[in-house]
C-alpha positions as CSV (number, residue, x, y, z in Angstrom):
1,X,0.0,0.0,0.0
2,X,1.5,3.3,-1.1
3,X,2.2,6.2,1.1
4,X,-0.2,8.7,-1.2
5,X,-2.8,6.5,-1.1
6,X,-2.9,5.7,2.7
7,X,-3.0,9.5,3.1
8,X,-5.6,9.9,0.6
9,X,-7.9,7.7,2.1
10,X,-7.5,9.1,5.6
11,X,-7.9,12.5,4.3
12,X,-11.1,11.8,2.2
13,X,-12.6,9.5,5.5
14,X,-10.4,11.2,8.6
15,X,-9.4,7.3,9.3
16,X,-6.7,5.1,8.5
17,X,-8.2,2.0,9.8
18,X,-11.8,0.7,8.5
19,X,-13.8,-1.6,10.5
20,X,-16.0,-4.8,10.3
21,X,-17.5,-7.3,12.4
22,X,-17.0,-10.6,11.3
23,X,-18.1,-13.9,13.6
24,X,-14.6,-16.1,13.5
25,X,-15.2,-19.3,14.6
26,X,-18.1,-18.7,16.7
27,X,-17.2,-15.3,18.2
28,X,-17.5,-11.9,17.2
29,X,-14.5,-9.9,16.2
30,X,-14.0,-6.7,15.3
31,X,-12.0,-6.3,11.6
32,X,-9.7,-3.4,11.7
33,X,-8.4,-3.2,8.9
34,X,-6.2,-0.8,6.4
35,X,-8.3,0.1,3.4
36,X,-6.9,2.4,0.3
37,X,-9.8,4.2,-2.3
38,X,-7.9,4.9,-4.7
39,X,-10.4,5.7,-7.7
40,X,-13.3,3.8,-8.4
41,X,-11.1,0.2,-6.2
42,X,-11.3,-0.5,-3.0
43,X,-8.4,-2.8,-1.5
44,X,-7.6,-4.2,1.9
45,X,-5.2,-6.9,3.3
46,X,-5.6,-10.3,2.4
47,X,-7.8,-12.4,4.9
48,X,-5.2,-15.3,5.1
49,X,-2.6,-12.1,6.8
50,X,-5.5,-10.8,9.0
51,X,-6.1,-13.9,10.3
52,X,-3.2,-15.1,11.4
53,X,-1.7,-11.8,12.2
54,X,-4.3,-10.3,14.2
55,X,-6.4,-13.3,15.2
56,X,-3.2,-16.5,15.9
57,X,-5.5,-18.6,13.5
58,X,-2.2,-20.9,12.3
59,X,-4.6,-23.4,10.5
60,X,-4.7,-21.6,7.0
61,X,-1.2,-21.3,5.5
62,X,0.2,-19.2,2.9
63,X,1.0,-21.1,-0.6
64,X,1.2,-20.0,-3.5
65,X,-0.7,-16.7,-2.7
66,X,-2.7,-17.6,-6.4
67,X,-5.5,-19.3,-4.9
68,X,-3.5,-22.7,-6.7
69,X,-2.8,-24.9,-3.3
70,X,-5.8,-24.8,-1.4
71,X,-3.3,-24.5,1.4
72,X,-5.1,-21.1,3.0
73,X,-8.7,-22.7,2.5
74,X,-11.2,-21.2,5.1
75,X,-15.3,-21.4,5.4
76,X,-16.7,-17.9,4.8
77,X,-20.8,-18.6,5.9
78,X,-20.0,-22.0,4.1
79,X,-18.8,-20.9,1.3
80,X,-15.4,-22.9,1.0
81,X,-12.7,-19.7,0.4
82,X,-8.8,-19.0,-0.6
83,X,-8.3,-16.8,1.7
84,X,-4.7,-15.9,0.2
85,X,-6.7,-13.5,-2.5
86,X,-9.6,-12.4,-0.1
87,X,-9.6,-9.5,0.8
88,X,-11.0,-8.3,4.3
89,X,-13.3,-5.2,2.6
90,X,-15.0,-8.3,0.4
91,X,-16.2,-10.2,3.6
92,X,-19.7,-9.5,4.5
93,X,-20.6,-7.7,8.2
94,X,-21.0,-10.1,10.5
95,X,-20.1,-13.2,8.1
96,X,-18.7,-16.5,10.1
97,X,-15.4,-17.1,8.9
98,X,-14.6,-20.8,10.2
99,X,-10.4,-21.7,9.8
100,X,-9.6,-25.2,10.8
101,X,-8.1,-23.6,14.0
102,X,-11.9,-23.2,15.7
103,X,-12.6,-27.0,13.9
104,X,-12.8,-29.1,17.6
105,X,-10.2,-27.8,20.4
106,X,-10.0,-31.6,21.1
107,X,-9.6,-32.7,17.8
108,X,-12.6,-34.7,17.9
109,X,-14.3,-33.7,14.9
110,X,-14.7,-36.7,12.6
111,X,-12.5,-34.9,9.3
112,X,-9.6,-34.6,12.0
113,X,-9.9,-38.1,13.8
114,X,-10.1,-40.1,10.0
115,X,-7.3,-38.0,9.3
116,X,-5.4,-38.3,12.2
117,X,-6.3,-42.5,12.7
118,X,-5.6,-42.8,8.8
119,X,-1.9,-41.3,8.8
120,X,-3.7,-39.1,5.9
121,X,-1.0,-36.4,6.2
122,X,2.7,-35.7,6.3
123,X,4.3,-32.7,6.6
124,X,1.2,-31.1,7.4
125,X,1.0,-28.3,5.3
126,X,-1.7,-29.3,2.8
127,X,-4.1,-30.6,5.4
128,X,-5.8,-27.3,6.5
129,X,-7.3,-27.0,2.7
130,X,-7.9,-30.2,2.4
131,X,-9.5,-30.8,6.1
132,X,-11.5,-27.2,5.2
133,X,-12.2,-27.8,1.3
134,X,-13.6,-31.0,2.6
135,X,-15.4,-29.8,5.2
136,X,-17.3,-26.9,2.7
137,X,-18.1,-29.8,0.3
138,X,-19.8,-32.0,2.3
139,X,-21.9,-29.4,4.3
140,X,-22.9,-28.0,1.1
141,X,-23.9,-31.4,-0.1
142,X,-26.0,-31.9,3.1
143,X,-27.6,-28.6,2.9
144,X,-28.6,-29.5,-0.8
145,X,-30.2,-32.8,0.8
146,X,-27.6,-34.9,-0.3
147,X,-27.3,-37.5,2.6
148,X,-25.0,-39.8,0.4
149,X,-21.3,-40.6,1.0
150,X,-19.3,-39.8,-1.7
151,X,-17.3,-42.3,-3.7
152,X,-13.8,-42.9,-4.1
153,X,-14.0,-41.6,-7.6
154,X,-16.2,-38.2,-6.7
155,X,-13.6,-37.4,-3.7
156,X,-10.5,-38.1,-6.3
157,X,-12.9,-35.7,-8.2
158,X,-13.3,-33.0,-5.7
159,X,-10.0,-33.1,-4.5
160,X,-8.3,-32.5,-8.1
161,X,-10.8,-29.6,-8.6
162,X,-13.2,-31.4,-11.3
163,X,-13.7,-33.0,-14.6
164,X,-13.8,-29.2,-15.9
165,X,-11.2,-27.7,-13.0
166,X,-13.9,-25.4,-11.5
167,X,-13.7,-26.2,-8.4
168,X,-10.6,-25.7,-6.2
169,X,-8.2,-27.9,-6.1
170,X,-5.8,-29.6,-3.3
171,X,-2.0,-30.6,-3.6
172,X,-0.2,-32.9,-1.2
173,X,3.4,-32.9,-2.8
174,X,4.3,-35.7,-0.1
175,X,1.9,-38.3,-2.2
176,X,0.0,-39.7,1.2
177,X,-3.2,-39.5,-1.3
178,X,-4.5,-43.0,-0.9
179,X,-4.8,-41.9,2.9
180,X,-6.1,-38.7,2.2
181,X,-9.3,-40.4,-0.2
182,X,-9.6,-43.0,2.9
183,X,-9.8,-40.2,5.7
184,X,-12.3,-38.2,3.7
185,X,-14.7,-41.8,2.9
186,X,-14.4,-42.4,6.9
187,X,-15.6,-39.2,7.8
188,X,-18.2,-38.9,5.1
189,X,-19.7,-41.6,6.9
190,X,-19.8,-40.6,10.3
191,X,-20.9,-37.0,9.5
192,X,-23.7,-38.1,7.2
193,X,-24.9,-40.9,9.0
């Protein structure tokens, strides 16, 4: 963010710092954030910076910063999100912004015990998009009344972002795939039973 434009926006708004309420993880949170109008664009920091910056959330990690890895996947009111290339200004008031950090403090949810009892994950750093990406998929599946665990072949599916690569997609450079598909069947199971 340049100098002119920080100074521009405090001069046309007598602020530096712009302000939102978002609901992270089940409690409400103010977002102060720095915001620049410069012309007819708006920008802000990137929610995956404002989250673990202001709020500790260490879940979401930072990629590729291209919204490529899935790596800084969050839930924004369901919705699964990079959060690398959100910006704060785009969140709604008073969204719920869920990061794998507010998941279960006792890591009892059932994406976190398949994945956990499964081996599904090495180094660690792909598993917060996939645990999240997962997580957005199959909620949206049960809110569309779709009580049916996925197959093998539709989580390989999901996972690699689609027949027609709409959808995001998740990389786990240390090849523990097998594991990964396995976690995500033996949670689909116990969340949609």
């Amino acid at each position: 963010m340049a100098l002119d434009d920080n100074f521009l926006y405090r001069r046309r708004l007598g602020t530096g710092m712009a302000v939102r309420r978002i609901k992270l993880n089940g409690k409400e949170v103010r977002a102060d954030y720095q915001s620049v109008v410069s012309g007819t664009a708006e920008s802000s920091e990137q929610l995956l910076h404002w989250l673990r910056e202001q709020h500790g959330q260490i879940g979401p990690k930072f990629g590729c910063g291209i919204s490529q890895c899935g790596a800084c996947t969050v839930l924004v009111d369901g919705a699964i999100t990079r959060s690398c290339v959100t910006q704060v200004h785009t969140v709604v008031e008073r969204a719920e912004v869920r990061t794998l950090d507010g998941l279960s403090k006792k890591n009892d949810h059932p994406l976190q015990k398949a994945f956990v009892e499964l081996q599904a994950g090495q180094c660690g750093f792909c598993l917060n998009g996939m645990v999240m990406g997962v997580l957005g998929w199959l909620e949206e599946r049960m809110r569309n009344r779709n009580r049916t665990v996925p197959t093998q072949a539709e989580i390989k599916d999901f996972l690699s972002g689609g027949a027609d690569r709409s959808k995001p997609n998740y990389l786990c450079r240390c090849g523990t795939h097998y594991r990964i598909v396995a976690a995500v069947e033996k949670a689909a199971k116990e969340m949609l039973r």
